[in-house]
N, C-alpha and C positions, 0 to 999 in steps of 0.2 A: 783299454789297450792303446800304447801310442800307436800313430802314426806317423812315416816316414816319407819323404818324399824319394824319388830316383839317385837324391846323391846323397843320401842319408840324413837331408837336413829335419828335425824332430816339425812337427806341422801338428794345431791344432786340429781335431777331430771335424769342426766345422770348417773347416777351408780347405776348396777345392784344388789350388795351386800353391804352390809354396813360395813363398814372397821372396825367397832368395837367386832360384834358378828357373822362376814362371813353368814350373814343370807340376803333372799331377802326383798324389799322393799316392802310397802305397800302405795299406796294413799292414801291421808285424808287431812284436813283439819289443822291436828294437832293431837298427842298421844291421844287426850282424844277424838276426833274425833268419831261419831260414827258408819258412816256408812265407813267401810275400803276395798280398795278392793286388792285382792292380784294381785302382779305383777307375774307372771311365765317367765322366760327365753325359755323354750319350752312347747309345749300342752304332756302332761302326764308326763313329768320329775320334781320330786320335786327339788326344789330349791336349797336348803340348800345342795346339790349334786354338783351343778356349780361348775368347775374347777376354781381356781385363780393363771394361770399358771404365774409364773414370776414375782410377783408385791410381795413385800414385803414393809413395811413400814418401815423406817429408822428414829432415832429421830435424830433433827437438831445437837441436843449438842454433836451425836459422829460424825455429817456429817462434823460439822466443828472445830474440834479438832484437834490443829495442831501434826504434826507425833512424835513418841516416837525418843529421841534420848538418852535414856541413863534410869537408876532407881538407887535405893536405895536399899539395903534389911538392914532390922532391925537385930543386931545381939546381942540387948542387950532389957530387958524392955517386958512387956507385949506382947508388938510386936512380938517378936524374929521370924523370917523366916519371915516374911510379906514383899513383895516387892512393890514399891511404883515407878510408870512409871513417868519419866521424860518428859516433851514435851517441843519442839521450841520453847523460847522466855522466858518468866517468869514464875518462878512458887514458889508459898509463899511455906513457911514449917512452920508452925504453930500449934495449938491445938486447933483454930479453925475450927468449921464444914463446912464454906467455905474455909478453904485452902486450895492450890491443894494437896499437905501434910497433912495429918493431922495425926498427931501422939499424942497418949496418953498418958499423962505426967502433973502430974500436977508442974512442973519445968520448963515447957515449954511454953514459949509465946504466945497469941493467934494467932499473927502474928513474929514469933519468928524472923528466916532468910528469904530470897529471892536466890534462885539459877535461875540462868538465862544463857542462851545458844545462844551464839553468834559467826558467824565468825566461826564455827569449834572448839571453845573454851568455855567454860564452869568456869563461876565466883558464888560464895556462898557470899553473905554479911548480916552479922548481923541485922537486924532491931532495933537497939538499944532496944535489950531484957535485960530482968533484970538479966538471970544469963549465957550469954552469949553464943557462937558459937567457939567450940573447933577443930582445925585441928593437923589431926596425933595424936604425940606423946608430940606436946606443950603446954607448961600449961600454955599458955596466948591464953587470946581470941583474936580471929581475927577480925578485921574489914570489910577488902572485900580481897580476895585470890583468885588465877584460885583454881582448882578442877582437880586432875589426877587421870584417872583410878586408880582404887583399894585404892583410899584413904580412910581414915576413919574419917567420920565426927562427932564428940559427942553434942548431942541437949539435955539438961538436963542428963537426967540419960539412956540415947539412945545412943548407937552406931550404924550409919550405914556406911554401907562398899558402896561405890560411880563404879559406873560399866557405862562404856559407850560406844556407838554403833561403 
């Protein structure tokens, strides 16, 4: 027979509280169920009291996110002061809503560069964007280049200053 908790959320048979609204469960048939009985954790203690010493709920996507090793901060553009965490492995820089970057720019590529972090070393490459991937002070764009603390990377009309751990 499922279990329900007080605002219908469905609750496994072994849990006392329902992890959505910290409320106790209730027996039935189903939410619309009619006859409901309540569960009590002790005789005269209201429920909705139980302790939930130590258990929090963690979402998978920061469980497994791999560790910061370096950011960005925006020193030019709508952005300005926004800092933007680097992590382990690949990370796009784009003006899309999936990139791990996503900067605001309509100059900017939806899938602009890819900076990626290897080895203790740190590479930025172009994604063949349309108005390219500027290092420092040169006024050609780059292809693929390492990345050195305090550089400064220009992404359309974006300057960010490159910081790493």
């Amino acid at each position: 027979m499922a279990k329900f908790c007080a605002n219908g959320h469905q609750m496994e048979d072994s849990w006392e509280i329902c992890p959505y609204c910290q409320r106790t469960g209730f027996q039935g048939g189903g939410p619309a169920a009619s006859s409901k009985t309540r569960l009590e954790t002790e005789p005269g203690k209201e429920a909705a009291q139980a302790p939930v010493a130590g258990r929090k709920t963690v979402l998978l996507t920061d469980k497994r996110k791999p560790p910061v090793v370096g950011w960005f901060v925006a020193l030019t553009g709508d952005q300005k002061g926004d800092d933007f965490r680097i992590r382990d492995g690949q990370n796009i820089i784009g003006s899309a809503p999936d990139a791990d970057i996503v900067l605001r720019d309509t100059a900017i590529s939806s899938k602009h560069a890819s900076l990626r972090y290897k080895d203790q070393k740190f590479f930025i490459t172009d994604l063949d964007s349309t108005n390219g991937t500027y290092l420092n002070d040169v006024t050609e764009p780059i292809a693929r280049e390492e990345l050195k603390d305090n550089d400064i990377l220009r992404i359309g009309d974006i300057s960010l200053k490159f910081k790493c751990l």
